[in-house]
C-alpha positions as CSV (number, residue, x, y, z in Angstrom):
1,X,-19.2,11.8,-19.4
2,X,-15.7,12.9,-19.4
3,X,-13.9,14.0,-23.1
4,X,-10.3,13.5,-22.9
5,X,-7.8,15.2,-25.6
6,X,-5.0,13.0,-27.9
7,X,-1.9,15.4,-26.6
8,X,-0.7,15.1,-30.1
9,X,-3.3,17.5,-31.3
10,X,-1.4,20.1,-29.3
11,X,2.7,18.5,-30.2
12,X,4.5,21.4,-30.8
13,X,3.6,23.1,-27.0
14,X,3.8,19.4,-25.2
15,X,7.4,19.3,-26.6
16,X,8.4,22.7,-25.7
17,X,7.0,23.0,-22.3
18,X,4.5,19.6,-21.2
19,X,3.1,21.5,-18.4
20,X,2.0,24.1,-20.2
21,X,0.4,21.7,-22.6
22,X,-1.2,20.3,-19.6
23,X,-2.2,23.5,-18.6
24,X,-4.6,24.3,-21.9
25,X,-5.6,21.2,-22.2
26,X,-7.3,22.0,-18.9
27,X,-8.7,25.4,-19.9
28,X,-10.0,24.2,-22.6
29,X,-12.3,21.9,-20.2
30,X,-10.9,18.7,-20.6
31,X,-11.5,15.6,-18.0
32,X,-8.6,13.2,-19.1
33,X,-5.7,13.3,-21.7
34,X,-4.2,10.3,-24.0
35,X,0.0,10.4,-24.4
36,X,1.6,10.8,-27.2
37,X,5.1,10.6,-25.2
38,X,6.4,11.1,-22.2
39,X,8.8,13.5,-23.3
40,X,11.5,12.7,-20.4
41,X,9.0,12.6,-17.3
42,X,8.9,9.6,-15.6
43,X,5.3,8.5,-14.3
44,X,5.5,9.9,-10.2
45,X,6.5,13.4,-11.7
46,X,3.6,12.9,-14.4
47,X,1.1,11.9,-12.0
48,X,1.8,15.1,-10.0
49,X,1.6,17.1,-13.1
50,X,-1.2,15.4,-14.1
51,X,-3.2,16.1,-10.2
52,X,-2.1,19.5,-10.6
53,X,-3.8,20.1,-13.7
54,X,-6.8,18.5,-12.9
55,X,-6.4,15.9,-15.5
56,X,-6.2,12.2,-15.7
57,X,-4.8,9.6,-18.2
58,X,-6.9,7.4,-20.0
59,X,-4.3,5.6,-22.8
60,X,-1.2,6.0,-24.8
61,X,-0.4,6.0,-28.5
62,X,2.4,3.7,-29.1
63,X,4.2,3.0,-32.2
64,X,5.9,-0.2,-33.6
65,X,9.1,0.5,-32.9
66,X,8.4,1.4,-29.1
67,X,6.3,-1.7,-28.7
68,X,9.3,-4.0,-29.9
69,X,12.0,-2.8,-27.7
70,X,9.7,-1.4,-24.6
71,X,6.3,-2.6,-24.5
72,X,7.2,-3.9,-20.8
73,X,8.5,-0.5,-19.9
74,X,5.3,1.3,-21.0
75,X,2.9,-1.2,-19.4
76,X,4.4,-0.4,-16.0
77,X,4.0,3.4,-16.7
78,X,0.4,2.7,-17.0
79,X,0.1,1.0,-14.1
80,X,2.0,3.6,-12.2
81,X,-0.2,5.8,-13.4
82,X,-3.6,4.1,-13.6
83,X,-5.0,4.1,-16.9
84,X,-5.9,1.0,-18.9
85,X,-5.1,1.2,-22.5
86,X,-2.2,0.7,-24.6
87,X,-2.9,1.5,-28.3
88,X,-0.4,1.0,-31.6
89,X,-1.5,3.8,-33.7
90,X,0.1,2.8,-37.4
91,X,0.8,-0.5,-39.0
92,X,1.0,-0.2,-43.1
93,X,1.5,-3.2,-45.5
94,X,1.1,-3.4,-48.9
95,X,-0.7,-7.0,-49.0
96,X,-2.9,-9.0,-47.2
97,X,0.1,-10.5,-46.0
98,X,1.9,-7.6,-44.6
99,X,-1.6,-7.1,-42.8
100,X,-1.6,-10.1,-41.2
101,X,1.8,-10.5,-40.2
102,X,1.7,-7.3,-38.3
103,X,-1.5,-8.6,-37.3
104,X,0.2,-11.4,-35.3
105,X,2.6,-9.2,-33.7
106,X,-0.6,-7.1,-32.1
107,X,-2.0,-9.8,-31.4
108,X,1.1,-10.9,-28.9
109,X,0.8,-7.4,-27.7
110,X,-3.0,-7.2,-26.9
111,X,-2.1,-10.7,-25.2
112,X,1.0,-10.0,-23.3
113,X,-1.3,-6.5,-22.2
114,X,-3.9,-8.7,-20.7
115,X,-1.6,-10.6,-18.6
116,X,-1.5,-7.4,-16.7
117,X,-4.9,-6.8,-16.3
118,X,-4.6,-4.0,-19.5
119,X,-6.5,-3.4,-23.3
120,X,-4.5,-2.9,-25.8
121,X,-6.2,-1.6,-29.1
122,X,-5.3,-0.3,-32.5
123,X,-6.1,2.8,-34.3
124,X,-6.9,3.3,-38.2
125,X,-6.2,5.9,-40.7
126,X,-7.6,5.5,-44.5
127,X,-5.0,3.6,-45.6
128,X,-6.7,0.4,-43.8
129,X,-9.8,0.6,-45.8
130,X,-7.9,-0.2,-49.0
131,X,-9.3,-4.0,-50.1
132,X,-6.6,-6.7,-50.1
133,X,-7.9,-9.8,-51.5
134,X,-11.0,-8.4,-51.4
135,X,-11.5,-7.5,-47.2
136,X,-10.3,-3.9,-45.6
137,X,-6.8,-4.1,-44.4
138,X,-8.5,-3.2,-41.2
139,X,-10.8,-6.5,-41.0
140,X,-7.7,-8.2,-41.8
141,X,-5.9,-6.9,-38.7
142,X,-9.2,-7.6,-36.8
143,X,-9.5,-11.0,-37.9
144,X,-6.0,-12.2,-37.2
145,X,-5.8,-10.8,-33.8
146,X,-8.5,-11.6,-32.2
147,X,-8.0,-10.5,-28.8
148,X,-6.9,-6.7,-29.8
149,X,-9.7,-3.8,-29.1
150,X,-10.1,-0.7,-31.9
151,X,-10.0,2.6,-31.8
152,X,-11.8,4.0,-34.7
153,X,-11.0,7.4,-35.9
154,X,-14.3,8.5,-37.5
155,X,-12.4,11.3,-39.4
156,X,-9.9,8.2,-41.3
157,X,-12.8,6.2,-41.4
158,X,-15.0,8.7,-43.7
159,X,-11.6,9.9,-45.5
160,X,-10.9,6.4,-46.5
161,X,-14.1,6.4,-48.1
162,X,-16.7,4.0,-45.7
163,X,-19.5,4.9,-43.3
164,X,-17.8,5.3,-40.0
165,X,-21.7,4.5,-38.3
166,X,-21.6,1.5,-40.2
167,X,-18.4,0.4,-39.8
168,X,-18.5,0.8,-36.6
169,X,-21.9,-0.8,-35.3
170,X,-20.9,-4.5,-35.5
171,X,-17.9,-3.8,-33.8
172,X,-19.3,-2.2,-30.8
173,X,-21.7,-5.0,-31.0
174,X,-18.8,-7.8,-31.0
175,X,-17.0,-5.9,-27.9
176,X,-14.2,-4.9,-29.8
177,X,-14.3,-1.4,-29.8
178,X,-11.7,0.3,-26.2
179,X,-12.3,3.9,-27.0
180,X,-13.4,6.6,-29.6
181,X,-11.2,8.9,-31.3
182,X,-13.7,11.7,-32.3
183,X,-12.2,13.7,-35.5
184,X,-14.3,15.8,-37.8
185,X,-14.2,15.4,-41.3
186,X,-15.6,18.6,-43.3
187,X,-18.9,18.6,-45.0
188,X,-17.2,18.6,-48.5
189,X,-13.9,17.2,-48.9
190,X,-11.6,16.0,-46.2
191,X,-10.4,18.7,-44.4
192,X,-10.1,18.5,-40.0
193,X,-12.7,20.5,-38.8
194,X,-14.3,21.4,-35.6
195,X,-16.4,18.8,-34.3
196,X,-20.0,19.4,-34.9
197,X,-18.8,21.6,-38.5
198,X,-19.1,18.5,-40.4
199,X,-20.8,15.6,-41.7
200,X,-19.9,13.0,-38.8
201,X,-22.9,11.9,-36.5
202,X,-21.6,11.9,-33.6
203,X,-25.0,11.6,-31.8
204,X,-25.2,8.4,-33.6
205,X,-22.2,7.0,-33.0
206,X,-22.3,8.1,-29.0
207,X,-25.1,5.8,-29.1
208,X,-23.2,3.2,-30.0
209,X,-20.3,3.2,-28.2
210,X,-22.0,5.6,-24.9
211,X,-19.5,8.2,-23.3
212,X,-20.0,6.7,-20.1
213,X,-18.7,3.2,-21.2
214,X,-16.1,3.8,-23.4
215,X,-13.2,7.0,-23.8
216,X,-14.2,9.4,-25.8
217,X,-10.6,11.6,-27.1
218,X,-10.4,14.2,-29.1
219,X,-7.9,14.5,-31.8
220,X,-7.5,17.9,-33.6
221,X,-4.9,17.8,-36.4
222,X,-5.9,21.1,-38.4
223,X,-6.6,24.3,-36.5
224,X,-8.0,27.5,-38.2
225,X,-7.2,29.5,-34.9
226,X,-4.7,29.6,-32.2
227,X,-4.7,26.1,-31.0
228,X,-6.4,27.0,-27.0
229,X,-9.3,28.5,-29.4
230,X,-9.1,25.1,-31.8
231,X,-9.4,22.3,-29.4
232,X,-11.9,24.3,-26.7
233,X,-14.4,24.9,-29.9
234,X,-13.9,20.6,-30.8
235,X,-14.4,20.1,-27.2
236,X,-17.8,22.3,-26.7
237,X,-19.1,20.8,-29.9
238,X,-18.9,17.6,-28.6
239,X,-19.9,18.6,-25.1
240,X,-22.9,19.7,-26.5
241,X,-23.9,16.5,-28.3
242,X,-23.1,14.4,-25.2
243,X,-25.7,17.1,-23.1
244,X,-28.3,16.1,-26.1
245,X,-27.9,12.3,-25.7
């Protein structure tokens, strides 16, 4: 049951020096790794970094911009590389409309992805569980792309105010869920904690959506140590629930 880490938890050292972002990302015990960037290194060099390092890649954060000028581009690097899943990170509107237009263009994504044999998925923050019309902005994307996977962030999920468990449940039972981002939301307030500090049940949700089906990637955005320390304590918390399943 591999854990793989989003490489944007750790930015500031993959922009510096990408190997040596590589090179905690290991120590800290991780299996597999989702970009954030390429930062300049074409896929043969990454793959040899990535062997090295003892890592492999399991998807890639892409925003809108990147998908409208080089979505062919970066389904080639994923091919050169191996991993499966392409996934738009951000789409904001401020009406149902707005929602589902971007909806459409996702939806051409997740369809021009599967002509290559690839997923292509979409992952939330809070602002998609504002209602428009009376439905999630998030159900709204869902429901006009039909064909495009999600990648729930528990964290967004609970900070935008809904159950992630049950949000989440009828998904995973429709087939739409690609992978897991696991965040940890603080017991009070909404502060990015250490997984396993907080209120998420991650047991739970693992049940849902098993580690050994689906990516499981952890995404630390707040540390309250040096960042080695931060994302090695999120991934043994996690390990630990995954040894209790």
């Amino acid at each position: 049951m591999d854990i793989s880490l989003q490489l944007y938890s750790i930015k500031e050292e993959a922009k510096e020096n990408f190997e040596r972002a590589l090179e905690l990302t290991h120590q800290a015990g991780y299996q597999g790794v989702e970009f954030a960037g390429y930062f300049g290194i074409g896929p043969e060099r990454m793959k040899d970094l990535l062997t090295a390092h003892h890592l492999k890649a399991v998807s890639t954060h892409l925003g809108i911009p990147r998908l409208k000028e080089g979505l062919d581009e970066e389904i080639a690097y994923a091919k050169a590389l191996g991993y499966k899943l392409l996934v738009c990170p951000f789409l904001k509107g401020d009406s149902a409309a707005a929602y589902i237009e971007g909806a459409e263009f996702l939806e051409a994504c997740a369809q021009r992805a599967a002509r290559e044999g690839l997923q292509f998925g979409y992952h939330n923050h809070a602002h998609e569980f504002v209602k428009y019309d009376g439905k999630y902005a998030q159900d709204l994307i869902l429901e006009n792309a039909p064909t495009l996977k999600f990648q729930p962030d528990l964290f967004w999920i609970a900070a935008g105010g809904v159950d992630p468990l049950s949000y989440l449940e009828p998904l995973a039972k429709a087939g739409r869920i690609c992978a897991i981002h696991a965040k940890e939301i603080a017991k009070v307030g909404q502060e990015n904690v250490y997984v396993g500090e907080g209120r998420i049940d991650f047991k739970a949700a693992a049940r849902l959506c098993p580690p050994d089906r689906y990516p499981w990637i952890i995404e630390q955005e707040e540390f309250h140590s040096d960042h080695l320390d931060g994302i090695s304590k999120s991934y043994r918390g996690l390990r630990q629930i995954f040894d209790a399943l």
